[in-house]
Biopython code that builds the backbone (N, CA, C, O; Angstrom):
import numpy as np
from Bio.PDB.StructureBuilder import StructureBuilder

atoms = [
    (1, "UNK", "N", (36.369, -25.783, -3.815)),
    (1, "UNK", "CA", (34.993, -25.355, -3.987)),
    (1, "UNK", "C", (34.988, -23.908, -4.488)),
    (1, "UNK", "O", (35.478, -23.000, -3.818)),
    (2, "UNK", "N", (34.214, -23.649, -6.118)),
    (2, "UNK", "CA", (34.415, -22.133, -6.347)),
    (2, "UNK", "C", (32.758, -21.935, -6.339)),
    (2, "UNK", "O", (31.746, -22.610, -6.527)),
    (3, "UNK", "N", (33.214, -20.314, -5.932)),
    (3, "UNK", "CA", (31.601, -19.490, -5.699)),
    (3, "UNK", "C", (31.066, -19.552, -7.112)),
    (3, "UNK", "O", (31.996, -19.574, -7.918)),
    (4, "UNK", "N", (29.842, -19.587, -7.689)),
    (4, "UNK", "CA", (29.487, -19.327, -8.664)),
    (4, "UNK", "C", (29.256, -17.586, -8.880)),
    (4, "UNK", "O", (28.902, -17.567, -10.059)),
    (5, "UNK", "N", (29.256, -16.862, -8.649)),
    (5, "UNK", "CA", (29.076, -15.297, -8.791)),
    (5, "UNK", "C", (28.065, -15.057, -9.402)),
    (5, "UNK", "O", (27.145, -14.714, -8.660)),
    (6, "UNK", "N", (27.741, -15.098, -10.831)),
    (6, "UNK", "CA", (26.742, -15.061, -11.440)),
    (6, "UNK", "C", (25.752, -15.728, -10.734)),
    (6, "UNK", "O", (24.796, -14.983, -10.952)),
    (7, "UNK", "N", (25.481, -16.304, -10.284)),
    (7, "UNK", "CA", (24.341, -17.421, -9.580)),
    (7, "UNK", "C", (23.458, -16.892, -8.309)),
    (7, "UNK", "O", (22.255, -16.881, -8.048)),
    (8, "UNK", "N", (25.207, -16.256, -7.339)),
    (8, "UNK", "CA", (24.994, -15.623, -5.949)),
    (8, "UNK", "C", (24.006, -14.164, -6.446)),
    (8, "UNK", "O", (23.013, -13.759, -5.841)),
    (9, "UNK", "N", (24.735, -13.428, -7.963)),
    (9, "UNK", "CA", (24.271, -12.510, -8.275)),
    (9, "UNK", "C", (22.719, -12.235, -8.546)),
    (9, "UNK", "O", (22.098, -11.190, -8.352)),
    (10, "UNK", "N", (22.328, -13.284, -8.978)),
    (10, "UNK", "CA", (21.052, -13.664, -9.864)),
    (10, "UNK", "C", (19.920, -13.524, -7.930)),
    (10, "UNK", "O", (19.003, -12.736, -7.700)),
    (11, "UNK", "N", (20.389, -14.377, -7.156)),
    (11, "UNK", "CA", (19.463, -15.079, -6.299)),
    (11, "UNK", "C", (19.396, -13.828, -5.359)),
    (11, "UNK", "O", (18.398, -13.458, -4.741)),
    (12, "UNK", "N", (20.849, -13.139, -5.358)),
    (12, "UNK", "CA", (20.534, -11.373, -4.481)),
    (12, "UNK", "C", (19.611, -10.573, -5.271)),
    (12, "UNK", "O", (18.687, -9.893, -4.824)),
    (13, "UNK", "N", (19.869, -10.685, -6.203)),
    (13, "UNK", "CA", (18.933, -9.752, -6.866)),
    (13, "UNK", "C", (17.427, -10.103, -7.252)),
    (13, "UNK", "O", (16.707, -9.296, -7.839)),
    (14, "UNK", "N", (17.054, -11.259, -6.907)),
    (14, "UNK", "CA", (15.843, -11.592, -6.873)),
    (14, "UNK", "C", (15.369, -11.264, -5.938)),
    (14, "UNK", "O", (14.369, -10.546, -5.976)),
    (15, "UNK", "N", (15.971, -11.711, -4.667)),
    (15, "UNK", "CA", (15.576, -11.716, -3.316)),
    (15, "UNK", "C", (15.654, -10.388, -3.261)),
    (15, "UNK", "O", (14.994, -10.106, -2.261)),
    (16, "UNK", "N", (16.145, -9.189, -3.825)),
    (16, "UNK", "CA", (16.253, -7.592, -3.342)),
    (16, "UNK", "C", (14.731, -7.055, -4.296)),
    (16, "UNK", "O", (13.926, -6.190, -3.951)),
    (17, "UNK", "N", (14.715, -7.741, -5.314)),
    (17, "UNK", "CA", (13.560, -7.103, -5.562)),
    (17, "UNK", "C", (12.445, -8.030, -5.380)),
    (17, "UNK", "O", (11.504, -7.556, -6.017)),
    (18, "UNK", "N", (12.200, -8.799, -4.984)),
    (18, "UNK", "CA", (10.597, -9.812, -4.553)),
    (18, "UNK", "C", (10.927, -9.009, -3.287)),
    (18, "UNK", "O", (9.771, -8.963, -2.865)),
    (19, "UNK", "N", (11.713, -8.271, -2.265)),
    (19, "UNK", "CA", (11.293, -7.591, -1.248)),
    (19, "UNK", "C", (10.657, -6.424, -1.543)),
    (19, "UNK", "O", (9.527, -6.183, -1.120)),
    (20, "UNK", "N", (11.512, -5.399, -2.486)),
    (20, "UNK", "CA", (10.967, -4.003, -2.936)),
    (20, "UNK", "C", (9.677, -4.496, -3.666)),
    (20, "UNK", "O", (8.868, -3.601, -3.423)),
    (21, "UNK", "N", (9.098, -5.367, -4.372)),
    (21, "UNK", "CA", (8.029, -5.334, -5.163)),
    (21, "UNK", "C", (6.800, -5.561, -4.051)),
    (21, "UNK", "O", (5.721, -4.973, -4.109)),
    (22, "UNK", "N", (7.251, -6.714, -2.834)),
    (22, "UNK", "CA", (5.921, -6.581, -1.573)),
    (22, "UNK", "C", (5.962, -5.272, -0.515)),
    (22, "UNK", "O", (5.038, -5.048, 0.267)),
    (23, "UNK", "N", (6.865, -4.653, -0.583)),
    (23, "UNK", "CA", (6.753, -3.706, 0.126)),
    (23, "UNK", "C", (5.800, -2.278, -0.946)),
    (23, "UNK", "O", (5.046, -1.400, -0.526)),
    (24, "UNK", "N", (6.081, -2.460, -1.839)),
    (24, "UNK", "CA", (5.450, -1.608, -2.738)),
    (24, "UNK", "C", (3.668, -2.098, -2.969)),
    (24, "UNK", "O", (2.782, -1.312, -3.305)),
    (25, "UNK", "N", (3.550, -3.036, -2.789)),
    (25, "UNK", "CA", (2.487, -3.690, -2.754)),
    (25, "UNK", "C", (1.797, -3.670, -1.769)),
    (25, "UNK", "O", (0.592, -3.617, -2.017)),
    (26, "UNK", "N", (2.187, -3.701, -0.297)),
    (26, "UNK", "CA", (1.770, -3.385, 0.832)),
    (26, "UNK", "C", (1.596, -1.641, 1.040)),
    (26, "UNK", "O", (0.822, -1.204, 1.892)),
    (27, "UNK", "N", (2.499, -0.631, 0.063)),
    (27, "UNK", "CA", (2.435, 0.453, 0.843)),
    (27, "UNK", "C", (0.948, 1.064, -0.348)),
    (27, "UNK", "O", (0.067, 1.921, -0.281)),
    (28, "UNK", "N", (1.361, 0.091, -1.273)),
    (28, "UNK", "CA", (-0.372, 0.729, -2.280)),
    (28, "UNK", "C", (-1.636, 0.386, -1.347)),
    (28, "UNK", "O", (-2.434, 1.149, -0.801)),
    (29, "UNK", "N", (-1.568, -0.745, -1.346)),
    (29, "UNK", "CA", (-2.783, -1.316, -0.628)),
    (29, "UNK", "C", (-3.187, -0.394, 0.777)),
    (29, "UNK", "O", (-4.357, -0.113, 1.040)),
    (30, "UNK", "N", (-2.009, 0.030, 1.636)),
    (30, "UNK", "CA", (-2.495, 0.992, 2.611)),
    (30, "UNK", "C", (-2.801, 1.762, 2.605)),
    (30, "UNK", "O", (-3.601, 2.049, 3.495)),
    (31, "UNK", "N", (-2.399, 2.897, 1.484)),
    (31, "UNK", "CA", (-2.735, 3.905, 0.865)),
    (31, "UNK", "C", (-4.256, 3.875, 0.575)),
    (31, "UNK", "O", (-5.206, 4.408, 1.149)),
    (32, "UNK", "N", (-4.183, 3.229, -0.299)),
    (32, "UNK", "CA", (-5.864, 2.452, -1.159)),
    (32, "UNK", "C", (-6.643, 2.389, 0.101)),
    (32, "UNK", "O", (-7.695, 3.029, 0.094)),
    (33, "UNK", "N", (-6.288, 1.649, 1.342)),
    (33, "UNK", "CA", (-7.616, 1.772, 1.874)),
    (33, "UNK", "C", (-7.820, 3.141, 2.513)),
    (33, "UNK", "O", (-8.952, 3.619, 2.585)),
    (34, "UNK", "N", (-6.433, 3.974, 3.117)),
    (34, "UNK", "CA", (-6.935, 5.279, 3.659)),
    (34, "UNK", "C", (-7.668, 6.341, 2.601)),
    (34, "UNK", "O", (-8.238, 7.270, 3.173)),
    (35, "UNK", "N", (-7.731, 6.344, 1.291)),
    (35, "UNK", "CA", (-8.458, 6.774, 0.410)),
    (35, "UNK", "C", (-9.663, 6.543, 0.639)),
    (35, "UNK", "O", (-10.385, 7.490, 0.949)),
    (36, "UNK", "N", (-10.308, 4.939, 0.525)),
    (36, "UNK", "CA", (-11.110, 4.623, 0.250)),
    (36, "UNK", "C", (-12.160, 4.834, 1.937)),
    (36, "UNK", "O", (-13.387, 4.838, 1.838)),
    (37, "UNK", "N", (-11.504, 4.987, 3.321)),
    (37, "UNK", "CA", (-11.696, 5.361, 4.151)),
    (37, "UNK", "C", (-11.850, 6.502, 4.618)),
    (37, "UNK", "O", (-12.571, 6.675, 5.600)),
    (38, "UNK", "N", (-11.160, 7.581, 3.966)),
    (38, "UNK", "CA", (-11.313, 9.045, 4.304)),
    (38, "UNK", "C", (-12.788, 9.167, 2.869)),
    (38, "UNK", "O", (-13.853, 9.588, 3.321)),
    (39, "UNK", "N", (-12.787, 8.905, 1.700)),
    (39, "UNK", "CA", (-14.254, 9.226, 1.574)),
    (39, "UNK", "C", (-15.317, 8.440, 2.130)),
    (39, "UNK", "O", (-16.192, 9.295, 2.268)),
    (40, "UNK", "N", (-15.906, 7.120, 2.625)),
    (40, "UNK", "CA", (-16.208, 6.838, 3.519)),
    (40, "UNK", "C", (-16.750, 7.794, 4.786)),
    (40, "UNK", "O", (-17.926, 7.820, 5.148)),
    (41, "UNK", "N", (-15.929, 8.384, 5.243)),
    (41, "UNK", "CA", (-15.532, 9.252, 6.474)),
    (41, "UNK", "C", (-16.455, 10.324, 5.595)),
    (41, "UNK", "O", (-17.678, 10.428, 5.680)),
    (42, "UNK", "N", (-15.530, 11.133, 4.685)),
    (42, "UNK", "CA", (-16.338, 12.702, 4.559)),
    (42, "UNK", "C", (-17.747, 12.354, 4.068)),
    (42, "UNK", "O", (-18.607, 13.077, 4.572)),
    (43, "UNK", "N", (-18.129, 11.578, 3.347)),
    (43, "UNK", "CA", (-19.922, 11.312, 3.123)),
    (43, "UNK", "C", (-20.987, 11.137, 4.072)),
    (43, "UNK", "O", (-22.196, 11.343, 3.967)),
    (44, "UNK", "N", (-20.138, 10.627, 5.209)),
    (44, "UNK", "CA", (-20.877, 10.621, 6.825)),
    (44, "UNK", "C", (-20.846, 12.062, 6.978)),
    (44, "UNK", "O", (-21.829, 12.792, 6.847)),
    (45, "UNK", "N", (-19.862, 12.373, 7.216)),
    (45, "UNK", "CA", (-19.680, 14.514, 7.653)),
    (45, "UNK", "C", (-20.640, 15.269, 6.630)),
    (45, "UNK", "O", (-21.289, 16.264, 6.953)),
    (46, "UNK", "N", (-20.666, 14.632, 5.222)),
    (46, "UNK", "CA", (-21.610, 15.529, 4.876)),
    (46, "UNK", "C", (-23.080, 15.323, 5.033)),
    (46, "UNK", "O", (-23.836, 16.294, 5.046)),
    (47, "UNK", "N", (-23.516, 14.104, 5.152)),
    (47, "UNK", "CA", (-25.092, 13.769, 5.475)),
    (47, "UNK", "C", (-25.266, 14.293, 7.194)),
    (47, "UNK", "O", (-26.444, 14.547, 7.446)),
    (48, "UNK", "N", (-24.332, 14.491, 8.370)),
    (48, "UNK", "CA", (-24.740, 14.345, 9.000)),
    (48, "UNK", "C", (-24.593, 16.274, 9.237)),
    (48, "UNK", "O", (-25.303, 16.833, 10.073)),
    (49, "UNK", "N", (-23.806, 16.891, 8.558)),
    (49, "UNK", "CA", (-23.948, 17.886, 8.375)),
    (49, "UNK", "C", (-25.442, 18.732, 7.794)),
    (49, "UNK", "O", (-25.791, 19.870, 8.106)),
    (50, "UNK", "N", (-25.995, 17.980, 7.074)),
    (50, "UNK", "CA", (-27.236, 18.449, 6.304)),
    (50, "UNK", "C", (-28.093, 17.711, 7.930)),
    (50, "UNK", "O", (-28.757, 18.658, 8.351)),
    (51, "UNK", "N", (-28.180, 17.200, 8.337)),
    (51, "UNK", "CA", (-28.976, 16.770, 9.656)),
    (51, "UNK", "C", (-28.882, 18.066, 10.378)),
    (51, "UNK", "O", (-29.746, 18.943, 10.375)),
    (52, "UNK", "N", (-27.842, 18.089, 10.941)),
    (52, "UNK", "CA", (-27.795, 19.252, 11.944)),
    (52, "UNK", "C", (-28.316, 21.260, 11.067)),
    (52, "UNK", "O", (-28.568, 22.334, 11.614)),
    (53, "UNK", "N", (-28.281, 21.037, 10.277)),
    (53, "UNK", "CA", (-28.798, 22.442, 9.153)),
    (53, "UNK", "C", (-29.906, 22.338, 9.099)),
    (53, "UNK", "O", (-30.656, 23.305, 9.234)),
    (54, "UNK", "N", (-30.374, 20.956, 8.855)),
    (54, "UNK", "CA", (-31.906, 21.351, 9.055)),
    (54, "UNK", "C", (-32.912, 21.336, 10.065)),
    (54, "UNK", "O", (-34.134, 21.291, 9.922)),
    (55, "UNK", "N", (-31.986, 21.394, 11.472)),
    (55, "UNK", "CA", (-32.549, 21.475, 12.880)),
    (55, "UNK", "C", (-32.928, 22.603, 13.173)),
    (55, "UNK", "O", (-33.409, 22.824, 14.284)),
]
sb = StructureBuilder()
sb.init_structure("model")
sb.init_model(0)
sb.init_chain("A")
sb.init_seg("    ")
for serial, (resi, resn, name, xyz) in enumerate(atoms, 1):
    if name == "N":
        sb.init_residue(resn, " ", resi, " ")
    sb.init_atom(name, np.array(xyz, "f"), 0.0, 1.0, " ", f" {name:<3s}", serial, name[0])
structure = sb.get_structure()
């Protein structure tokens, strides 16, 4: 029974990058929402800032 090499080579290297490509995909997407959450966040601080200024 011989190893195919090229074959083993092909299926590591798929499997090494379909991991790096979801991990890259997961670390955008987390990113993306703390963006999209911290302005969220400061538009509250600033309306509620103009509340308390004009007390």
């Amino acid at each position: 029974m011989n190893i195919d090499w090229a074959l083993a080579g092909k299926v590591g290297g798929i499997g090494f990058g379909l991991v790096f490509g979801v991990l890259i995909v997961l670390a955008s997407a987390i990113w993306l929402t703390g963006v999209i959450f911290k302005k969220l966040d400061s538009g509250r601080e600033t309306e509620a800032g103009k509340d308390k200024k004009g007390v």
